[in-house]
Structure formats: structure tokens, C-alpha cells
DSSP file (Angstrom, degrees, kcal/mol; ACC not computed):
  #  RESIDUE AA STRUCTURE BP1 BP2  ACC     N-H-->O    O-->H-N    N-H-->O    O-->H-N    TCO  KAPPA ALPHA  PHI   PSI    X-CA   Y-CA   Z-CA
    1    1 A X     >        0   0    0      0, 0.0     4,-2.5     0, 0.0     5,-0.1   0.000 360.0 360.0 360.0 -40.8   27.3   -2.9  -31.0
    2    2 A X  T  4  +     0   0    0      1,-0.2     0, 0.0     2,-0.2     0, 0.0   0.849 360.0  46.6 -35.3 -57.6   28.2   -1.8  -27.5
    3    3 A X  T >> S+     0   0    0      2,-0.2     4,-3.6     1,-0.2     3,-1.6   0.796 104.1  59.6 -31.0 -61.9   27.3    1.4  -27.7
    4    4 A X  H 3> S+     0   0    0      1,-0.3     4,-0.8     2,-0.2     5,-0.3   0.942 114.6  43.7 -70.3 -47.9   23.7    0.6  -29.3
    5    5 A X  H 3< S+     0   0    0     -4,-2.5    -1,-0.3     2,-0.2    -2,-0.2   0.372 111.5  45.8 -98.9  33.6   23.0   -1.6  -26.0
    6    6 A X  H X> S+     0   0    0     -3,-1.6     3,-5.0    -5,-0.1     4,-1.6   0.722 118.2  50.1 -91.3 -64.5   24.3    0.5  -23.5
    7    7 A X  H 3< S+     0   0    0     -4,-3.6     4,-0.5     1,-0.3    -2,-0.2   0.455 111.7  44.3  -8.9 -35.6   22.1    3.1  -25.6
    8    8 A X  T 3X S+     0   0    0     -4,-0.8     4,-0.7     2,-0.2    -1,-0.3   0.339 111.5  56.2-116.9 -25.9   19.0    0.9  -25.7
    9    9 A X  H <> S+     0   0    0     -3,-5.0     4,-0.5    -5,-0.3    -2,-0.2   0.964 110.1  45.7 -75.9 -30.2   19.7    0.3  -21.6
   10   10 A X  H  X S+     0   0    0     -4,-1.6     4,-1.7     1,-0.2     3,-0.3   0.880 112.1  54.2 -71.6 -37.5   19.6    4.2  -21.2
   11   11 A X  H  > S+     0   0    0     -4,-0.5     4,-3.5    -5,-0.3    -1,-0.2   0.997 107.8  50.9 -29.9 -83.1   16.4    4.2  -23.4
   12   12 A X  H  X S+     0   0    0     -4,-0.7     4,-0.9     1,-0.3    -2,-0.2   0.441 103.6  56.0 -47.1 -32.8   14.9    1.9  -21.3
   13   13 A X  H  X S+     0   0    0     -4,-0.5     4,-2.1    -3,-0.3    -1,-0.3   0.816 105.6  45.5 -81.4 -58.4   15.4    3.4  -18.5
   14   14 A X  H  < S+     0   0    0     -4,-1.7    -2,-0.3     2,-0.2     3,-0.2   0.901 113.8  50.6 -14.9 -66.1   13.9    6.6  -19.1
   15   15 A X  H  < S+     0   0    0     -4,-3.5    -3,-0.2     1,-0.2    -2,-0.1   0.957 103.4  56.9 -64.6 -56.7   11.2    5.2  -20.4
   16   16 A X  H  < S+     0   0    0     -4,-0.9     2,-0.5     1,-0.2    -1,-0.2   0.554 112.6  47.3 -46.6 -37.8   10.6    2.7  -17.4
   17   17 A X     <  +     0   0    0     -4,-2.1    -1,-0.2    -3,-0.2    57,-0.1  -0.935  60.6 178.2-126.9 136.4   10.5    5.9  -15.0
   18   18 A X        +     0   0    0     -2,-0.5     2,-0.2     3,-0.0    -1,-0.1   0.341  46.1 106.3 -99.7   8.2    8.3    8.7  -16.1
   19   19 A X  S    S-     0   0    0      1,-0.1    55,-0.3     2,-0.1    54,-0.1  -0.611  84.0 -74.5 -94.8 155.4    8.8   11.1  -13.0
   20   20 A X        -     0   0    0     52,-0.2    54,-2.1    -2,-0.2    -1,-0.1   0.341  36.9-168.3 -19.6 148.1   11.0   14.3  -13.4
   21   21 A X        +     0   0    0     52,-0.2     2,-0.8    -3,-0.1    -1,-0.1   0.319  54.4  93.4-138.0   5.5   14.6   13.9  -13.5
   22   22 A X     >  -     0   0    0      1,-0.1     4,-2.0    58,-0.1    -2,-0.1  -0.756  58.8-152.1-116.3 112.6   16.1   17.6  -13.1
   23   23 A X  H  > S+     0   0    0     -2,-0.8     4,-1.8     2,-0.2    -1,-0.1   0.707  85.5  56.4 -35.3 -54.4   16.8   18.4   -9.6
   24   24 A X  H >> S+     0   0    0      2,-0.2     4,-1.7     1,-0.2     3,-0.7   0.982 107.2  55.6 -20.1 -98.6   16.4   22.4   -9.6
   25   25 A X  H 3> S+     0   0    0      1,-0.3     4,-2.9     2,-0.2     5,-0.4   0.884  99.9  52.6 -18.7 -55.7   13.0   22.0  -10.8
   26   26 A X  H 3< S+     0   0    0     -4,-2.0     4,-0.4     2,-0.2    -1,-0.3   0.861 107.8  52.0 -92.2 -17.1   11.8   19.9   -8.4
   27   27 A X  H XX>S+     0   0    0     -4,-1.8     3,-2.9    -3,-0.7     4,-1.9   0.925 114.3  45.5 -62.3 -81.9   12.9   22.3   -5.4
   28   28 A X  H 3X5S+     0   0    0     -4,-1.7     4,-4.5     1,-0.3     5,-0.5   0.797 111.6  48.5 -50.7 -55.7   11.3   24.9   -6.9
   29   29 A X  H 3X5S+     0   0    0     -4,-2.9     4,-1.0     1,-0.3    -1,-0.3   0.794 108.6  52.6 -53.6 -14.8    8.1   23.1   -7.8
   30   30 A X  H <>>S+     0   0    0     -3,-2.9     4,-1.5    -5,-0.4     5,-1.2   0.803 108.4  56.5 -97.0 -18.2    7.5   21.5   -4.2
   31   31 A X  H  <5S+     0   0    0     -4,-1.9    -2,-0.2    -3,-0.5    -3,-0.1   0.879 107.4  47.2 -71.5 -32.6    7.9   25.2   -2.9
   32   32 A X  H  <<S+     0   0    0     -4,-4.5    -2,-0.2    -5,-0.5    -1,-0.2   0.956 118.8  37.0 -69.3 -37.5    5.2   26.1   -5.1
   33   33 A X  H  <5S-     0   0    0     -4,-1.0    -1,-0.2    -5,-0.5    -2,-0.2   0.681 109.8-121.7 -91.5 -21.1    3.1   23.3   -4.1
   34   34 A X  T  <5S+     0   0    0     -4,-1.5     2,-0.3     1,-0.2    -3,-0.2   0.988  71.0 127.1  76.1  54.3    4.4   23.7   -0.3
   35   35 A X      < -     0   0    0     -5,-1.2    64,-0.7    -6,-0.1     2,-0.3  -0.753  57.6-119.5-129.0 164.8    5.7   19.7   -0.4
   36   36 A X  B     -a   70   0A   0     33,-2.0    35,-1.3    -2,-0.3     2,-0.3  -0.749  30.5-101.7-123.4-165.3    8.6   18.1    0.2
   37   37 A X        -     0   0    0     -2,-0.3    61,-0.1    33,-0.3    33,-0.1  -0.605  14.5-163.5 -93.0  38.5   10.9   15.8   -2.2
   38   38 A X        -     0   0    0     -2,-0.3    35,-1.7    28,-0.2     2,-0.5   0.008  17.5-164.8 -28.2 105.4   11.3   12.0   -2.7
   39   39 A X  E     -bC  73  95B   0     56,-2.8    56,-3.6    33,-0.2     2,-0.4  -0.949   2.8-159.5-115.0 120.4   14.3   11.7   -4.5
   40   40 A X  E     -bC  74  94B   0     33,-2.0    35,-1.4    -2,-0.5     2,-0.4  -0.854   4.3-164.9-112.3 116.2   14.6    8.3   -5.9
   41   41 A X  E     +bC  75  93B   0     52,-1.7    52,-0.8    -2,-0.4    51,-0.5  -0.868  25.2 150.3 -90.0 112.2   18.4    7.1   -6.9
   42   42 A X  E     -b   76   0B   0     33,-2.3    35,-2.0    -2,-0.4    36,-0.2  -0.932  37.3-136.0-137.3-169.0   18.6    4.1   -9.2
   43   43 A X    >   -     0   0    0     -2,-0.3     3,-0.6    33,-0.2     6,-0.1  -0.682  25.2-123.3-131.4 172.1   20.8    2.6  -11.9
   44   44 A X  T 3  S+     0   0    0      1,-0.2     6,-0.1    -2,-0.2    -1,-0.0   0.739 116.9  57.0 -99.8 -34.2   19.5    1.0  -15.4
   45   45 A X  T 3  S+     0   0    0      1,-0.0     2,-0.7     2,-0.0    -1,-0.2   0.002  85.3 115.2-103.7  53.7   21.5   -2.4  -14.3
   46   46 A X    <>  -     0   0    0     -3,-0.6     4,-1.6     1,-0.1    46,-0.1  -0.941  39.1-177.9-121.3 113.3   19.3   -2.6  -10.6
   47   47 A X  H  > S+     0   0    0     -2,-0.7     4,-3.6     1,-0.2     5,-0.3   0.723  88.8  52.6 -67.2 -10.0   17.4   -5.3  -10.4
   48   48 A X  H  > S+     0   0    0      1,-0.2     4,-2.8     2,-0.2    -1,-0.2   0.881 109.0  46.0 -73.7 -29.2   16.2   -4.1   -7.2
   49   49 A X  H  > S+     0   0    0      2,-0.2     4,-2.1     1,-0.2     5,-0.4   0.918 118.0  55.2 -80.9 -37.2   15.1   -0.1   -8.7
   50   50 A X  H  X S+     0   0    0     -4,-1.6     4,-3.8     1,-0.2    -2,-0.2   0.973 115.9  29.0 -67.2 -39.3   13.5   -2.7  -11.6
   51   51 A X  H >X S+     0   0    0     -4,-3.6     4,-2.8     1,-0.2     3,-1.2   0.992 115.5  66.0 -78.7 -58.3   11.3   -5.0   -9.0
   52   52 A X  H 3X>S+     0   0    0     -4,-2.8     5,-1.1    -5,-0.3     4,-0.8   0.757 113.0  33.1 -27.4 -61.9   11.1   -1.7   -6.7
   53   53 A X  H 3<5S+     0   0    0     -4,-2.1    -1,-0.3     3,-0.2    -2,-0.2   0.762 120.1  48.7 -47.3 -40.5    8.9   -0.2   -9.8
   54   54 A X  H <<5S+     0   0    0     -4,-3.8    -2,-0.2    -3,-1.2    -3,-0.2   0.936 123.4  26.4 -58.5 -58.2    7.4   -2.9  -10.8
   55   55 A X  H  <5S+     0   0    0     -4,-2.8    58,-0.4    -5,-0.2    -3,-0.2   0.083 135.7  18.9-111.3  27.2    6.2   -4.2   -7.5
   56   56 A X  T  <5S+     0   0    0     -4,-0.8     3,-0.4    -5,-0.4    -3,-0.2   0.431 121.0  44.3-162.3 -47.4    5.8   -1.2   -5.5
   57   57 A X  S   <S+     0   0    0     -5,-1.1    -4,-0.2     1,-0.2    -3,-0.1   0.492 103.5  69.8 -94.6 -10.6    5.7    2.2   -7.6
   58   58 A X  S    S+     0   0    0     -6,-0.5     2,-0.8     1,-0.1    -1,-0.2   0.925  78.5 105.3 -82.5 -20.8    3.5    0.7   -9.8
   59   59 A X    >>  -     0   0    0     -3,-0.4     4,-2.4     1,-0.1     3,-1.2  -0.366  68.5-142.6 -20.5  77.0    0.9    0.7   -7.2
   60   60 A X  H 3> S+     0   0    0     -2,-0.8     4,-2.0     1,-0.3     5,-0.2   0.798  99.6  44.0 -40.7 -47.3   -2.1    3.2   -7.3
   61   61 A X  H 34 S+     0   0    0      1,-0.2    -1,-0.3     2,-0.2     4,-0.1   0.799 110.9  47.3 -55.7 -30.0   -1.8    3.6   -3.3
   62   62 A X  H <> S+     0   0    0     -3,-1.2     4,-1.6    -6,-0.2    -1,-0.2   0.840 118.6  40.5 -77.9 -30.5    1.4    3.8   -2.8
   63   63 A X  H  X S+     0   0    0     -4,-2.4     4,-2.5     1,-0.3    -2,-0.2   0.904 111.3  55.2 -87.9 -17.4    1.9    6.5   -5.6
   64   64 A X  H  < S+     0   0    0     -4,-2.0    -1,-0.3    -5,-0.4    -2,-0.2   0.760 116.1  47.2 -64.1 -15.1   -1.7    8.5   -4.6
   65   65 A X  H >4 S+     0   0    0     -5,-0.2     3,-0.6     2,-0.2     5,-0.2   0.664 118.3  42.0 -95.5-100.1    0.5    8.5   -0.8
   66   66 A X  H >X S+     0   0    0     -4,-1.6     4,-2.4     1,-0.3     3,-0.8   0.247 111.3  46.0 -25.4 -62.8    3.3    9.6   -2.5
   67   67 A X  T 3< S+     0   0    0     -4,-2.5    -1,-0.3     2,-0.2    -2,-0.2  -0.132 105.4  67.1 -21.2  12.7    2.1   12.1   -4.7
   68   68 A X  T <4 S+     0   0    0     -3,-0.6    -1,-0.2    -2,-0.5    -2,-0.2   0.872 117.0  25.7 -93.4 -52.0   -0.2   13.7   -1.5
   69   69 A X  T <4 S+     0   0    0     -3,-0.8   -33,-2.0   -34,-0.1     2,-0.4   0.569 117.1  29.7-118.3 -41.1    3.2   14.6    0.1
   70   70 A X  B  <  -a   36   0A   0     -4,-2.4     2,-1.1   -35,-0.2   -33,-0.3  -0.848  65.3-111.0-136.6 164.2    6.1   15.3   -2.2
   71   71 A X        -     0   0    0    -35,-1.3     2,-0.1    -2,-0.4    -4,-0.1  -0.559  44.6-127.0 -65.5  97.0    7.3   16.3   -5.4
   72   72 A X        +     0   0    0     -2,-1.1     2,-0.4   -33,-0.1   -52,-0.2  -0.246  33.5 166.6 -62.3 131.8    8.8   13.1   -7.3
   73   73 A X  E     -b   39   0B   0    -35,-1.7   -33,-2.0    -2,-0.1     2,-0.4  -0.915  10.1-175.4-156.7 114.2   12.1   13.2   -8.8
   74   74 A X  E     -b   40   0B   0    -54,-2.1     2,-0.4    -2,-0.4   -33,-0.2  -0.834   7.0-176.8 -99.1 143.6   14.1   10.1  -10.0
   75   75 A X  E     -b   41   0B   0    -35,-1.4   -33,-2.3    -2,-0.4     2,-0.7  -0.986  17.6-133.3-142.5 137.5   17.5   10.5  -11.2
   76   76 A X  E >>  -b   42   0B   0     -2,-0.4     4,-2.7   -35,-0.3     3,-0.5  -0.809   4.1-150.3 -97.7 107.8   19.8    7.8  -12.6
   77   77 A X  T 34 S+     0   0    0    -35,-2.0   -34,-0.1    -2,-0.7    -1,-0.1   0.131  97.2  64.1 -34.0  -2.3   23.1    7.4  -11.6
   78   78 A X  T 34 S-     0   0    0    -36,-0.2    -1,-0.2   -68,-0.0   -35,-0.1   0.640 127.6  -4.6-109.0 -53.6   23.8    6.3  -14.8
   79   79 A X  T <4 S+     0   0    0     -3,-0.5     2,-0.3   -69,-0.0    -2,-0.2   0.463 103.1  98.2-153.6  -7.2   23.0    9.5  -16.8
   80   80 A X  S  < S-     0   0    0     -4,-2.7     2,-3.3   -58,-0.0    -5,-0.1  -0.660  72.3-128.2 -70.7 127.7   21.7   12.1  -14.4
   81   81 A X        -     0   0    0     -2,-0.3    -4,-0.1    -3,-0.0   -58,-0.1  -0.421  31.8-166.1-105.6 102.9   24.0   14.5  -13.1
   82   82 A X        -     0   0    0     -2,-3.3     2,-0.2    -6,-0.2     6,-0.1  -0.046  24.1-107.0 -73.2 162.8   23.1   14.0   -9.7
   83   83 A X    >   -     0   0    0      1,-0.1     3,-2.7     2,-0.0     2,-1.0  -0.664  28.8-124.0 -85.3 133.1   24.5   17.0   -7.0
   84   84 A X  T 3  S+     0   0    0     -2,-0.2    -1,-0.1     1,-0.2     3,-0.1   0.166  99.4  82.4 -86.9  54.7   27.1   15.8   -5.2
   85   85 A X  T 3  S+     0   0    0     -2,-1.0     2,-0.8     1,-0.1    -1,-0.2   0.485  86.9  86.1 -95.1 -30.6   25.6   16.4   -1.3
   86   86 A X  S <  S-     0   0    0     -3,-2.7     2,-0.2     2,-0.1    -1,-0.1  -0.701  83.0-139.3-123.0 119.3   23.8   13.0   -2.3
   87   87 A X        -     0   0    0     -2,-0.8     3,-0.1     1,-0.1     2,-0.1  -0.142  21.9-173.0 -56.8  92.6   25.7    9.6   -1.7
   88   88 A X        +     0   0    0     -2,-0.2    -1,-0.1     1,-0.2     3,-0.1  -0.385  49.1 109.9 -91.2  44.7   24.6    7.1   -5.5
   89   89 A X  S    S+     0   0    0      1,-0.5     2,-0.2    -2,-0.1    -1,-0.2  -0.354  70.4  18.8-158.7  88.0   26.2    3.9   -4.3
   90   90 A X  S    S-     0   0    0      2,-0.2    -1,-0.5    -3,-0.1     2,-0.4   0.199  98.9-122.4-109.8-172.2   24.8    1.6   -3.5
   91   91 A X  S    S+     0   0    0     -2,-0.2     2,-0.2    -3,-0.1   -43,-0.1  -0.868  82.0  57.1-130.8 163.4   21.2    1.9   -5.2
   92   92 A X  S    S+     0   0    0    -51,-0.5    17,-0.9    -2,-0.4     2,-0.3   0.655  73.9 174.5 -50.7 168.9   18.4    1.9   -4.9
   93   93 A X  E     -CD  41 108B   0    -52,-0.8   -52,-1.7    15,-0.3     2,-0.9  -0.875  15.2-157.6-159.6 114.8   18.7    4.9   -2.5
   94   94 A X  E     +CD  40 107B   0     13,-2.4    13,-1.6    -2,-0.3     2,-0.4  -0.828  13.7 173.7-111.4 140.7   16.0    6.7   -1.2
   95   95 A X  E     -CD  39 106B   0    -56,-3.6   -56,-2.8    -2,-0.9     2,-0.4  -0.975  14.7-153.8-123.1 154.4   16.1   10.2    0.1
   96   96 A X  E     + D   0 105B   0      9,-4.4     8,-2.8    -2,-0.4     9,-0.8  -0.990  18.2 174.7-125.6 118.6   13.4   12.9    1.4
   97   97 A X  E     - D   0 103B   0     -2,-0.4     2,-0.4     6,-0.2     6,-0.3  -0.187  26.3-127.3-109.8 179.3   14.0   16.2    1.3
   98   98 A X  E >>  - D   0 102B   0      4,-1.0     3,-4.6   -62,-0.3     4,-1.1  -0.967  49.5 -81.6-137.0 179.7   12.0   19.0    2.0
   99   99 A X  T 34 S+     0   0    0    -64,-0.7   -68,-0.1     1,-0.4   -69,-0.1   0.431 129.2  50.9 -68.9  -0.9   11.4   21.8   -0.4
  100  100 A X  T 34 S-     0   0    0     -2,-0.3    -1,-0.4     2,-0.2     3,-0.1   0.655 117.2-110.8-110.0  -8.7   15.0   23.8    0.4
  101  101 A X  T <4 S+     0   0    0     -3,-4.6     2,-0.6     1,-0.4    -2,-0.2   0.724  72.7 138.5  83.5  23.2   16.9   20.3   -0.1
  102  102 A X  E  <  -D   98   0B   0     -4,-1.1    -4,-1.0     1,-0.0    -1,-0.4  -0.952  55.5-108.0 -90.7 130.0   17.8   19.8    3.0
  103  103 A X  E     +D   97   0B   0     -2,-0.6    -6,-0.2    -6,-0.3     3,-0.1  -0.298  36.2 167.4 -47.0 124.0   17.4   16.0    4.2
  104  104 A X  E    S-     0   0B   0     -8,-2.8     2,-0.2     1,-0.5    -7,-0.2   0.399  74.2  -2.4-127.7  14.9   15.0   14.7    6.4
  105  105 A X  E     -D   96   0B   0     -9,-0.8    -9,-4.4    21,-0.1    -1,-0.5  -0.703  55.3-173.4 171.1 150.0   15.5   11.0    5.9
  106  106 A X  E     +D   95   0B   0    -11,-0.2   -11,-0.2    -2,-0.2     2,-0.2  -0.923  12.6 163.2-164.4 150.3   17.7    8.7    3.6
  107  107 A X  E     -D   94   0B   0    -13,-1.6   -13,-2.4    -2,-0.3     2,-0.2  -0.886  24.3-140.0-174.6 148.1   17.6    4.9    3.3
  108  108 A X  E     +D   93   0B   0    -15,-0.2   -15,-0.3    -2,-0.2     2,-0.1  -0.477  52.8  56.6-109.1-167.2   19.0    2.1    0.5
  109  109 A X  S    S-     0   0    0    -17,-0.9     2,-0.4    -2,-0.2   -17,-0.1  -0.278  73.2 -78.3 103.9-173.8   17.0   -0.9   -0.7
  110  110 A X        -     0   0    0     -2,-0.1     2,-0.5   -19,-0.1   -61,-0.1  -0.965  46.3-175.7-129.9 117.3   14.2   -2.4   -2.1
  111  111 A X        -     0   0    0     -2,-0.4     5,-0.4   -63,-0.1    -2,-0.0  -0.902  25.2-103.7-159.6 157.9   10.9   -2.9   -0.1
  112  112 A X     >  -     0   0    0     -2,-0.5     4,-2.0     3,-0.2     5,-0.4   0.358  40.1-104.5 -20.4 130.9    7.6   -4.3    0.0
  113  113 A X  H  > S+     0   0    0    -58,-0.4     4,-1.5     2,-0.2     5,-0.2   0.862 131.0  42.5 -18.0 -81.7    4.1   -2.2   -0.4
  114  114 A X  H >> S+     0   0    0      1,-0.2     3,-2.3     2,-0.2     4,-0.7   0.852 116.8  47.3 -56.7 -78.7    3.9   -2.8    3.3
  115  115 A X  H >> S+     0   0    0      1,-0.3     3,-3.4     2,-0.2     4,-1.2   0.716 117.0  43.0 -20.0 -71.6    7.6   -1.9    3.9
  116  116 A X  H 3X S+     0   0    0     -4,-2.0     4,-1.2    -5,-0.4    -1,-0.3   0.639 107.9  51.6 -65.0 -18.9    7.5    0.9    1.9
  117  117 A X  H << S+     0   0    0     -3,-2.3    -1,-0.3    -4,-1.5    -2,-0.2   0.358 113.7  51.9 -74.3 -25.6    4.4    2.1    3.2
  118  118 A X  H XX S+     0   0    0     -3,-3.4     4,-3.4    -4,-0.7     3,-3.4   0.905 108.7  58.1 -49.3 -82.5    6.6    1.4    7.0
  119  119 A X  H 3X S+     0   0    0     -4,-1.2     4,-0.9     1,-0.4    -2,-0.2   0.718 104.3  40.1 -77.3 -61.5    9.0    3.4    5.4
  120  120 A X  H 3X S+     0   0    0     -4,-1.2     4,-0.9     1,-0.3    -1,-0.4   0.551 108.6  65.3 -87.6   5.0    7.0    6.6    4.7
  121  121 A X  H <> S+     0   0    0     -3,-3.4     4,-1.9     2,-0.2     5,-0.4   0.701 105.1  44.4 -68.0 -39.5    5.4    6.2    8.1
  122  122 A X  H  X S+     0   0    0     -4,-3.4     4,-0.5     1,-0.2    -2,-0.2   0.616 113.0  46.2 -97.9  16.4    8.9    6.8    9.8
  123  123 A X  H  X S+     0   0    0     -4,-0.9     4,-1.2    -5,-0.2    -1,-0.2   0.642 107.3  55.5 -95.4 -22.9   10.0    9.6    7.8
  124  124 A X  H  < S+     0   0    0     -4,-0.9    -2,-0.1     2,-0.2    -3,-0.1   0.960 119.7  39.7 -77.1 -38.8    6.1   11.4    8.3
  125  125 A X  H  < S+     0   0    0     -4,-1.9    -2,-0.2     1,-0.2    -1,-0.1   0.974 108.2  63.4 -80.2 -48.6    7.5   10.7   12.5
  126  126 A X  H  <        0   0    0     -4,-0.5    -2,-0.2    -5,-0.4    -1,-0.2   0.830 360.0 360.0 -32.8 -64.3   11.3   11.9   11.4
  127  127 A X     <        0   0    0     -4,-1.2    -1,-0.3    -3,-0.1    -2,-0.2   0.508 360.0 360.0 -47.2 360.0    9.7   15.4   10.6
């Protein structure tokens, strides 16, 4: 019975974010597109990656911004085998890469539309 709901959380998680989850991939594709990377860390038991989706990625603006600029790439701490150059504790954890993986800004947390919307205003002035 364990099994079947840690099984049904990993499920669940998946389902709950639909963007790309293989690392590799998503360098190559933001060189092809000439972007750079949001790579979005969560875990299945954060309530914070849950409300983060919910009340912020579910957004048509925030993801049309998001989608302008980078390649999306969630990975799960959980069940992703994330590279270890990038720091999965605590979560949520966002980082932005640009298309060679190098980091040009990294941040934990949960925030608002407007926060997050903040948020990709000081990494566009980080560059």
C-alpha cells in the first residue's frame, strides 16, 4: 500500500507539470531557438511548487513571458535525475540558465504573479 501511494504521488506529479523534464534536451533545444533555460526544481510533497503552479504558472501571462524567453524544463527532485552542478534543497528552486548551462540567476521560493513577474525583471537586468 505504500508503494501504490508514493506511486500515485509520482503520477501526480508528472501529470501536474507538463513541461520537459530531460536536461540535455533542453540545452540543446534553447540553442536551436537562441533562448535561455528556466529550470524549475520542485518536489511532489511542496506545497509551495503546488500553489506556485496553481497560482502563478497557470497564468496565460506569466507563461506567454516565459515561453518568449526560455526553454522550460521542470525536474523533480523526487524522480528526476537532476545534474549535480544544481543545489535541490530546499524547493521550490528556481534557476536561469542560458543555452550552454551556465547560470545567470538562482532563487528558492514561492511568489506572486507580481513577484514573479519582479523576479524575471531582475534576472532580464542580471544579464
Amino acid at each position: 500500500m505504500r508503494y501504490f501511494i508514493l506511486i500515485m504521488a509520482l503520477i501526480a506529479t508528472l501529470s501536474a507539470m507538463e513541461w520537459p523534464s530531460d536536461y540535455e534536451k533542453a540545452l540543446a533545444e534553447a540553442k536551436k531557438e537562441k533562448k535561455d533555460v528556466y529550470l524549475f526544481i520542485g518536489s511532489s510533497y511542496c506545497k509551495y511548487c503546488d500553489k506556485l503552479e496553481a497560482e502563478v504558472f497557470s497564468k496565460k501571462e506569466v507563461m506567454n513571458r516565459l515561453k518568449k524567453d526560455y526553454v522550460l524544463l521542470y525536474m523533480s527532485r523526487d524522480i528526476d535525475d537532476i545534474p549535480e552542478q544544481f543545489e535541490t534543497k530546499p524547493v521550490p528552486k528556481h534557476y536561469f540558465l542560458t543555452n550552454n548551462g551556465k547560470v545567470i540567476y538562482t532563487t528558492i521560493g514561492y511568489r506572486s504573479v507580481a513577484g514573479f513577474n519582479e523576479l524575471l525583471d531582475e534576472v532580464k537586468a542580471a544579464k
